[in-house]
C-alpha angles and dihedrals in degrees: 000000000000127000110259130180094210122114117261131213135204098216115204131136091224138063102029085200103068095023151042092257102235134086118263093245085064115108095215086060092090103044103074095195087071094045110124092195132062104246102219103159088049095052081045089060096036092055090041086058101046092049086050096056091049087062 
């Protein structure tokens, strides 16, 4: 998979701690400004794959 600097989400409808709280077939799910969760696994990713990059 490429590197991207968009933002990921975890989309899951569930957990709006480690996630962004909406299932991934929402179309709200890809716009991070309307997340009701906090996306935390996504932001982890994000950061692990930018540190890997920068290796």
């Amino acid at each position: 998979m490429p590197l991207t600097s968009e933002t990921r989400g975890d989309a899951a409808p569930v957990g709006l701690q480690p996630n962004n709280g909406m299932g991934r077939n929402n179309a709200a799910a890809e716009k991070p400004s309307q997340w009701r969760g906090r996306n935390l696994l996504g932001f982890a990713l994000m950061q692990a794959r930018a540190e890997l990059a920068a290796a």
